[in-house]
GUSE-13134 format. One record per residue (C-alpha): residue number from 1; residue in one letter; chain; z, y, x. Coordinates in steps of 0.2 Angstrom, whole numbers. Each point is the difference from the previous one (the first is absolute). Layout:
% residues N
@num->NUM residuo->a cadena->A Z->Z Y->Y X->X
...
END
This chain:
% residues 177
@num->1 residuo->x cadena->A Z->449 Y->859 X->464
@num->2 residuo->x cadena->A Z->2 Y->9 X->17
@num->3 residuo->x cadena->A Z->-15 Y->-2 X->11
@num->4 residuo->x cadena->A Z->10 Y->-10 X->13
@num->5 residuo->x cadena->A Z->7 Y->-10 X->-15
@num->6 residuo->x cadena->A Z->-16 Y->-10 X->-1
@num->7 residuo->x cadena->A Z->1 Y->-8 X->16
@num->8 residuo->x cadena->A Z->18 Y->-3 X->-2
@num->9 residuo->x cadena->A Z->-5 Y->-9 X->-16
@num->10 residuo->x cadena->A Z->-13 Y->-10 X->7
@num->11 residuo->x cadena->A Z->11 Y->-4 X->16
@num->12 residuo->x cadena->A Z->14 Y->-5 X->-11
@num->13 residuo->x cadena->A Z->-10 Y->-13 X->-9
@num->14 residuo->x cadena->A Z->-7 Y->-8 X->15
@num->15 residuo->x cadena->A Z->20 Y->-2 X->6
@num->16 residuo->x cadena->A Z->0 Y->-6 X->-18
@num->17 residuo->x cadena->A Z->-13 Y->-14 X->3
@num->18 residuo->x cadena->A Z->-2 Y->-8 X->-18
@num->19 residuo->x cadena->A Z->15 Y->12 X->-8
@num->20 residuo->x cadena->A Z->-6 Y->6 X->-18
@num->21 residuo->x cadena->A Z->6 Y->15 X->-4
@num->22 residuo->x cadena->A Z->-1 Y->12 X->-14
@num->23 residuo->x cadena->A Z->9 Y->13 X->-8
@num->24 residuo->x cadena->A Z->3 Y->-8 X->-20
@num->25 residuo->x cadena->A Z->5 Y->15 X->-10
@num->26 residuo->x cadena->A Z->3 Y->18 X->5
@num->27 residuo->x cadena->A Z->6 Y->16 X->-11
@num->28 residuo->x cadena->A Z->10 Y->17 X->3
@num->29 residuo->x cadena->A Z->16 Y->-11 X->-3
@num->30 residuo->x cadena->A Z->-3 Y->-13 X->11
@num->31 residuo->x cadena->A Z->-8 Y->-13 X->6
@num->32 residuo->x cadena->A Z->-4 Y->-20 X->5
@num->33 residuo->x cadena->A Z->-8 Y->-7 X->14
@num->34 residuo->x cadena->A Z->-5 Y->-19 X->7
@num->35 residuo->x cadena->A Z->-1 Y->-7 X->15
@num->36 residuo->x cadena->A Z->-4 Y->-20 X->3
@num->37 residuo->x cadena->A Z->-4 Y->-9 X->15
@num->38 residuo->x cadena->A Z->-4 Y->-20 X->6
@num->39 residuo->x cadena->A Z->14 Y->-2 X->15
@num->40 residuo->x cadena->A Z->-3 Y->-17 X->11
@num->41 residuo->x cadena->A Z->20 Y->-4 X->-1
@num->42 residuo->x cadena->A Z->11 Y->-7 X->-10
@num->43 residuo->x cadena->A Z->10 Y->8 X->-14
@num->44 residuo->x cadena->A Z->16 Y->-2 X->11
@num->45 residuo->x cadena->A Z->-8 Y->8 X->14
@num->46 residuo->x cadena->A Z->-8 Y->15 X->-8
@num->47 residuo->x cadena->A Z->17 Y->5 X->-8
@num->48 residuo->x cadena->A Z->9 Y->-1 X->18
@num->49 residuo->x cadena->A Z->-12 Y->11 X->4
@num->50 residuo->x cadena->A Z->0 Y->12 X->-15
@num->51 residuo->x cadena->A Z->18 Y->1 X->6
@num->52 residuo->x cadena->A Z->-3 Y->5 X->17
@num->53 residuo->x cadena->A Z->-7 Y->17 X->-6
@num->54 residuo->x cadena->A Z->-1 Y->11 X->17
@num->55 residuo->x cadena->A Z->-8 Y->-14 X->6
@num->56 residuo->x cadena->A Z->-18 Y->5 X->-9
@num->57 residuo->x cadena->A Z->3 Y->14 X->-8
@num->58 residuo->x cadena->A Z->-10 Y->17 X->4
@num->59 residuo->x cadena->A Z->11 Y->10 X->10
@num->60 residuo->x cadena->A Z->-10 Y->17 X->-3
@num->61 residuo->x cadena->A Z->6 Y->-5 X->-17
@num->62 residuo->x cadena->A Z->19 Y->2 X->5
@num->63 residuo->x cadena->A Z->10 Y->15 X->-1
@num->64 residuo->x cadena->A Z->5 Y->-4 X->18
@num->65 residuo->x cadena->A Z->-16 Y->-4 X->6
@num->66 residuo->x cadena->A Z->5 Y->-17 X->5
@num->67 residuo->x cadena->A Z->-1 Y->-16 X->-11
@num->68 residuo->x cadena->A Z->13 Y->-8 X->10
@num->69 residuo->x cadena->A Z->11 Y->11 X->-9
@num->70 residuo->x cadena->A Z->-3 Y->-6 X->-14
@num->71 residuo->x cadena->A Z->12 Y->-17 X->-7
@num->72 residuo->x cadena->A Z->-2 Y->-7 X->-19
@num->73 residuo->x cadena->A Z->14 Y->-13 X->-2
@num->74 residuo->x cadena->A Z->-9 Y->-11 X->-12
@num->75 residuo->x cadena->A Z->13 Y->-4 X->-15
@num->76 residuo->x cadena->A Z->7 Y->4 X->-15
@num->77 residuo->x cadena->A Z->7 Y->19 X->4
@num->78 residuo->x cadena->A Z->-7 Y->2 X->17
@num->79 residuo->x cadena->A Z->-7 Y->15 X->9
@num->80 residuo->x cadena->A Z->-17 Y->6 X->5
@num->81 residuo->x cadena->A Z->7 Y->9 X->12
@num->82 residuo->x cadena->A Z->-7 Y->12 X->14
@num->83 residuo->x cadena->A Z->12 Y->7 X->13
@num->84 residuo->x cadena->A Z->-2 Y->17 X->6
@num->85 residuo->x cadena->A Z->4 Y->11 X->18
@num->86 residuo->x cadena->A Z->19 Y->5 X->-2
@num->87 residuo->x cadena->A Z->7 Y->-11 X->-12
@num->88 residuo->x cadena->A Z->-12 Y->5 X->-13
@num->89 residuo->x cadena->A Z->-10 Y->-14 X->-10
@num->90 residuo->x cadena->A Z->-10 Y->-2 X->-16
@num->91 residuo->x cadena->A Z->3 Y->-10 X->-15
@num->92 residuo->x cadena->A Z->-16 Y->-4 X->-5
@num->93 residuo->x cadena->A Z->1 Y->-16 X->-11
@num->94 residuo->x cadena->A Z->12 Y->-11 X->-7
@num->95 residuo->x cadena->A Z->-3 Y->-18 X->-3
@num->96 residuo->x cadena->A Z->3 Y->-4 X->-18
@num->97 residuo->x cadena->A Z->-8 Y->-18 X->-2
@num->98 residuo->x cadena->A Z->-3 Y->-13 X->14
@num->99 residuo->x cadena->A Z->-5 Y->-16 X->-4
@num->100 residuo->x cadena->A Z->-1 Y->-7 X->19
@num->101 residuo->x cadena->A Z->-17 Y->-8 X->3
@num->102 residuo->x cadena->A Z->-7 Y->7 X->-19
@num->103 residuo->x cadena->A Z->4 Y->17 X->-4
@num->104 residuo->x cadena->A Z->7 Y->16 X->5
@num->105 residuo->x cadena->A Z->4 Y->16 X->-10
@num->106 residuo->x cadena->A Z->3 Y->16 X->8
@num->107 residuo->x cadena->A Z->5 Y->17 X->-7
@num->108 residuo->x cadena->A Z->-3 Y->16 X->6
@num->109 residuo->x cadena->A Z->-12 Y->10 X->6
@num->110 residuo->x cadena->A Z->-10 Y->0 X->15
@num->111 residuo->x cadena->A Z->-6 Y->17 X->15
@num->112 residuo->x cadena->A Z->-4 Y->16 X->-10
@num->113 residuo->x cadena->A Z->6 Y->-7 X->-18
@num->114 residuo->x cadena->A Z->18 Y->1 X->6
@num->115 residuo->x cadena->A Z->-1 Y->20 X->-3
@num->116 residuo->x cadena->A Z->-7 Y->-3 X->-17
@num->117 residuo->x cadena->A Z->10 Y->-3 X->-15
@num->118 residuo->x cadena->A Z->-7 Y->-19 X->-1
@num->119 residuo->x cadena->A Z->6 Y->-16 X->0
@num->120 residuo->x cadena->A Z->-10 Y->-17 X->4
@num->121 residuo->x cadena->A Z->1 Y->-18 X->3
@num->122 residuo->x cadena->A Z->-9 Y->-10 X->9
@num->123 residuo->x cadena->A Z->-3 Y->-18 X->-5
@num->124 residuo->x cadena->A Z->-5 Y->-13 X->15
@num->125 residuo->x cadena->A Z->-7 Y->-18 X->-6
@num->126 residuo->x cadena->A Z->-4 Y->-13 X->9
@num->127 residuo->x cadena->A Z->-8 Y->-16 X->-4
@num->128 residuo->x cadena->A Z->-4 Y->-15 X->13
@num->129 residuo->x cadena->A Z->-13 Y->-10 X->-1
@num->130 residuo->x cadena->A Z->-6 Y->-12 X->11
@num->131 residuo->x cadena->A Z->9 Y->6 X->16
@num->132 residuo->x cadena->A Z->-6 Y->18 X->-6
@num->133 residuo->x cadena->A Z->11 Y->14 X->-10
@num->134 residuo->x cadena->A Z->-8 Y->12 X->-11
@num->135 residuo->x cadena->A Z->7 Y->17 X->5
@num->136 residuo->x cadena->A Z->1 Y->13 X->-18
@num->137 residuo->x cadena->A Z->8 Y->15 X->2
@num->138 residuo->x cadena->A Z->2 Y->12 X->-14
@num->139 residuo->x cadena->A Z->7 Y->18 X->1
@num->140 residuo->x cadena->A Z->3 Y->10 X->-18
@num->141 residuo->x cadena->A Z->5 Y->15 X->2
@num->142 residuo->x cadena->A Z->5 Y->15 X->-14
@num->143 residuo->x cadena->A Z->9 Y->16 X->-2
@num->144 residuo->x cadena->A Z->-5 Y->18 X->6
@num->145 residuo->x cadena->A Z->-10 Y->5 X->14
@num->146 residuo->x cadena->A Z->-4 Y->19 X->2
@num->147 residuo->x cadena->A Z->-20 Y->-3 X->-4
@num->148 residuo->x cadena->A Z->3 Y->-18 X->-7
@num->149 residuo->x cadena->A Z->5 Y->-14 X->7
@num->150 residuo->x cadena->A Z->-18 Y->-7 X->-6
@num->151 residuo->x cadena->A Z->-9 Y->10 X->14
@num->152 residuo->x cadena->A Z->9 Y->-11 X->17
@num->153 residuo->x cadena->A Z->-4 Y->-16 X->-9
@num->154 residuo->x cadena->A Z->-14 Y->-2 X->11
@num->155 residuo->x cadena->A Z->9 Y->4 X->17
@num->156 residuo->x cadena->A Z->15 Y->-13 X->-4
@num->157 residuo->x cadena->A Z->-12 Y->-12 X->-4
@num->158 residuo->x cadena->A Z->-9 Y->2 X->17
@num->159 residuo->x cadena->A Z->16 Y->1 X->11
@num->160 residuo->x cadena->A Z->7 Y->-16 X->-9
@num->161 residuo->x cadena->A Z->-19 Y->-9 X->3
@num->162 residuo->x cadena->A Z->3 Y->3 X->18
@num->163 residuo->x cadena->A Z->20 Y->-7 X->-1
@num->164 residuo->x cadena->A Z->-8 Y->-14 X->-7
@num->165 residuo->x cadena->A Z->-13 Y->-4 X->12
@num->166 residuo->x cadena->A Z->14 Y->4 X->15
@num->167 residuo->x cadena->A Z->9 Y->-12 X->-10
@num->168 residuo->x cadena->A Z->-12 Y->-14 X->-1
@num->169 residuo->x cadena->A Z->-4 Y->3 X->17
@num->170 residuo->x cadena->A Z->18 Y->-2 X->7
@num->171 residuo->x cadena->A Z->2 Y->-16 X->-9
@num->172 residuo->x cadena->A Z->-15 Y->-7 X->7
@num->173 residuo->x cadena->A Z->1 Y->3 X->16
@num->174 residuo->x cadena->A Z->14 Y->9 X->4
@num->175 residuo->x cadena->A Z->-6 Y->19 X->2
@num->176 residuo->x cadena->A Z->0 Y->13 X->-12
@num->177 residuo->x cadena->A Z->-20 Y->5 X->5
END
């Protein structure tokens, strides 16, 4: 990891609060990584939010350097989306499965891996209990990567940890950080 990648680490998991993350498997053909997280809200209201992507996304993770750019229409076939200067845009997901309220499946790939020759999808379950929804993301990826899709496992994992934590805190209290 870069030297400054440590102190993004550690700043990303105190965004985080309780968010466990870890990356499950990694290889020159791909990779898988978890994220989880305890959200004070409701099912309903955590996949609103999910919905409401520039809202608490990252925006030095955007191709247009703003997450308000960003849109994710949050059913069967939709776009996650990113709109770029001069007409341009990004496709960068497409929502395969949405289960409102219990599950989401998006494919695609996410930042660098679009260059790559991967594909990915990223599974979001939620589960409510007592007033409070259980958060679990979960981002396989595979194909080719010039030195192995294996070796950015770590770094997907930590800009996902800190989505997560944006996430969790946008829910809660209406700010991203």
């Amino acid at each position: 990891m870069r030297g400054w990648g440590w102190a993004a680490l550690a700043a990303g998991l105190a965004i985080a609060g309780a968010a466990r993350a870890a990356v499950v498997d990694q290889a020159p053909g791909g990779f898988q990584v978890e994220e989880k997280v305890e959200i004070a809200a409701s099912a309903d209201k955590v996949w609103s939010a999910l919905g409401q992507y520039g809202g608490w996304w990252n925006s030095k993770h955007t191709w247009s350097g703003d997450a308000r750019n960003l849109s994710l229409d949050l059913k069967s076939g939709g776009c996650l989306c990113e709109t770029l200067p001069n007409g341009g845009g990004a496709h960068h997901m497409t929502v395969i499965f949405a289960a409102p309220g219990k599950r989401a499946i998006l494919d695609g790939t996410l930042g660098p891996l679009m260059y790559a020759g991967a594909s990915g999808h990223w599974i979001w379950s939620l589960a409510e209990n007592d007033g409070k929804t259980t958060l679990t993301w979960d981002y396989a990826v595979g194909g080719y990567m010039k030195g192995g899709l294996g070796a950015i496992a770590g770094d997907v994992d930590e800009v996902l940890t800190e989505q997560l934590g944006r996430l969790k805190s946008y829910v809660e209290t209406g700010k991203p950080a």
